[in-house]
C-alpha positions as CSV (number, residue, x, y, z in Angstrom):
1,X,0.0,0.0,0.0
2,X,1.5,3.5,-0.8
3,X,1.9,5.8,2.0
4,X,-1.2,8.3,2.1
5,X,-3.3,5.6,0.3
6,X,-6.7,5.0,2.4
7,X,-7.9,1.4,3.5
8,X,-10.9,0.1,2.4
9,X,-12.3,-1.2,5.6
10,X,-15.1,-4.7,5.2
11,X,-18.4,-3.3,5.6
12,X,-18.9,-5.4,8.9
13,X,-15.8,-3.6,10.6
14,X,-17.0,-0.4,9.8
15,X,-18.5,0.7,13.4
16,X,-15.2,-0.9,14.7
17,X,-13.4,1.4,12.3
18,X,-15.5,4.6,12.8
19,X,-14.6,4.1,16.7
20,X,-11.5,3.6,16.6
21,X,-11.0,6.7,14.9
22,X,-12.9,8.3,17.1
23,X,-12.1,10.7,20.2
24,X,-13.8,8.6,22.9
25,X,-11.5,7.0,25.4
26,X,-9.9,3.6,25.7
27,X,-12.6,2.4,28.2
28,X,-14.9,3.9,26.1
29,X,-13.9,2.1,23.0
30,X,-13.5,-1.3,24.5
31,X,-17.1,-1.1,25.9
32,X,-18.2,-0.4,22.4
33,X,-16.0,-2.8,21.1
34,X,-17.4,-5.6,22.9
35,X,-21.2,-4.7,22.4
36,X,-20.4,-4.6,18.4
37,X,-19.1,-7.7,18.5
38,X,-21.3,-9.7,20.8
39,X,-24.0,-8.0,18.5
40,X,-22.4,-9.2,15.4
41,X,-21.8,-13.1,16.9
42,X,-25.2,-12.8,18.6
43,X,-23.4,-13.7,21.9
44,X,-24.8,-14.2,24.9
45,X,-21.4,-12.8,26.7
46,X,-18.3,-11.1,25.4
47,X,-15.6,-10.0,27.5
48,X,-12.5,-8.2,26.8
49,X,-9.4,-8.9,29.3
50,X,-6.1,-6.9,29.1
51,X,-2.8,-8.3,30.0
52,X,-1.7,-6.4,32.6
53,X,1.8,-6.3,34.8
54,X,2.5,-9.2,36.6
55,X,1.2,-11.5,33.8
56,X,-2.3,-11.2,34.8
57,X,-5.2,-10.8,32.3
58,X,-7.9,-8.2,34.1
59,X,-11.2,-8.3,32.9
60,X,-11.8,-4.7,31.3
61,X,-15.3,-4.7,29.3
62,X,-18.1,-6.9,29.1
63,X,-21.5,-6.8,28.0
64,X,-24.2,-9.3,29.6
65,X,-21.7,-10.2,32.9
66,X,-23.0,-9.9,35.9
67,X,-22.8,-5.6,36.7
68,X,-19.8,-4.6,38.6
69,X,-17.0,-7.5,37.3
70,X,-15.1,-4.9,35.3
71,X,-11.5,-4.8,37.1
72,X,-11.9,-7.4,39.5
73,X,-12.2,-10.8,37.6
74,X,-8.8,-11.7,37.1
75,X,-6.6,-14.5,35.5
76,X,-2.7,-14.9,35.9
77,X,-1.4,-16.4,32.6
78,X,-1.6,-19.7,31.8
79,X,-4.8,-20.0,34.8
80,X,-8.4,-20.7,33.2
81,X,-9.1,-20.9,29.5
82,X,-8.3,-17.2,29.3
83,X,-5.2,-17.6,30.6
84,X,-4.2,-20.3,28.9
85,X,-5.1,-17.8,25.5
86,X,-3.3,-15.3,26.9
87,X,-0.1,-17.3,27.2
88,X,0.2,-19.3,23.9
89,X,-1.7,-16.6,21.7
90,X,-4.0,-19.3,20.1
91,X,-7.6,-18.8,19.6
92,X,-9.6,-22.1,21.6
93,X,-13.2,-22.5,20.1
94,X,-15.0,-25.0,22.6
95,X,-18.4,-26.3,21.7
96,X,-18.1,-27.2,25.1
97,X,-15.9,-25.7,27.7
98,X,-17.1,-26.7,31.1
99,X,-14.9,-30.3,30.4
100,X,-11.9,-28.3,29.5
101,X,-9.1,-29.5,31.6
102,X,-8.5,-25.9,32.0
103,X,-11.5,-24.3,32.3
104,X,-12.1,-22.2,35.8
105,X,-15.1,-21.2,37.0
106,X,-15.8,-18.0,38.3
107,X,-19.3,-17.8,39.8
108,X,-19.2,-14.1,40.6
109,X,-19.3,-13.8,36.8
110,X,-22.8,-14.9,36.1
111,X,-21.4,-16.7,33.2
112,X,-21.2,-20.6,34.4
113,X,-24.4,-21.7,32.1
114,X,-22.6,-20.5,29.0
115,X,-21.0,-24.0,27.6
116,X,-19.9,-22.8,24.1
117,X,-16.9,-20.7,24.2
118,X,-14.6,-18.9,21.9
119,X,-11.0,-17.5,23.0
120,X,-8.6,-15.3,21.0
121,X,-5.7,-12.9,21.5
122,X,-6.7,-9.8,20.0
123,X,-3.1,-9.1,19.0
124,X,0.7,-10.2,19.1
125,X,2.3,-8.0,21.4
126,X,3.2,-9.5,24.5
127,X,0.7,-7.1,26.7
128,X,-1.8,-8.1,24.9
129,X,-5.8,-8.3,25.4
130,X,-8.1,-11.4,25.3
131,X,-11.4,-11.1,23.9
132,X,-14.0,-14.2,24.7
133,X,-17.3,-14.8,23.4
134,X,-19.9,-17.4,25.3
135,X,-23.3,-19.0,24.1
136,X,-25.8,-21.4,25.5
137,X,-26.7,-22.6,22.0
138,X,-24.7,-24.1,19.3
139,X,-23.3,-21.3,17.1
140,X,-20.7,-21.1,14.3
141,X,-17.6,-20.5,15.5
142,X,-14.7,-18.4,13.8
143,X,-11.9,-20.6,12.2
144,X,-8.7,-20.6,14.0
């Protein structure tokens, strides 16, 4: 692409785009960012969590958790299924997770009746963030 040259940006990512070129602020943009895509999946959950120091993935947006998890559900790398994204940087679609041998329940969440789960890092970097997506029904699931 030559410098200067514009994108042409999927019509699906669009609102993603249009935010993210926006003037809101991070928070702001992740709570969006989450909403568009549960909306887009049709998820029951989706939940962003952000590697922060200490190797520990903090839960930062969510929509349809139980209120008031934001900044205290927490996973140290490698711990839960989350974790264990967060560490290898390999998406993990489960049609069932509960039977994961890594799967940790957190029952503060509200999300324990949610068996189909989809994991992936959200990029490369090695602070990177976690976004997770959860159903009660059989859905497609992106390809890894």
């Amino acid at each position: 692409m030559e410098p200067g040259a514009r994108r042409r940006v999927p019509p699906r990512l669009a609102p993603t785009a249009r935010l993210m070129a926006g003037s809101a602020t991070a928070q702001d943009r992740l709570d969006q960012i989450v909403r568009i895509v549960a909306a887009e999946m049709v998820a029951e959950v989706c939940s962003c969590y952000i590697m922060r120091a200490g190797e520990v993935l903090e839960l930062f947006a969510d929509e349809r958790l139980r209120a008031g998890r934001c900044n205290r559900t927490r996973f140290r790398a490698g711990e839960g299924l989350v974790g264990v994204v967060g560490a290898t940087a390999r998406p993990l679609p489960l049609a069932d997770a509960q039977p994961h041998p890594d799967f940790a329940y957190r029952p503060e969440d509200g999300d324990g009746d949610l068996p189909r789960c989809w994991a992936c890092r959200s990029c490369a970097r090695p602070r990177g963030a976690v976004l997770v997506v959860q159903n009660r029904t059989r859905a497609q699931l992106p390809p890894t």
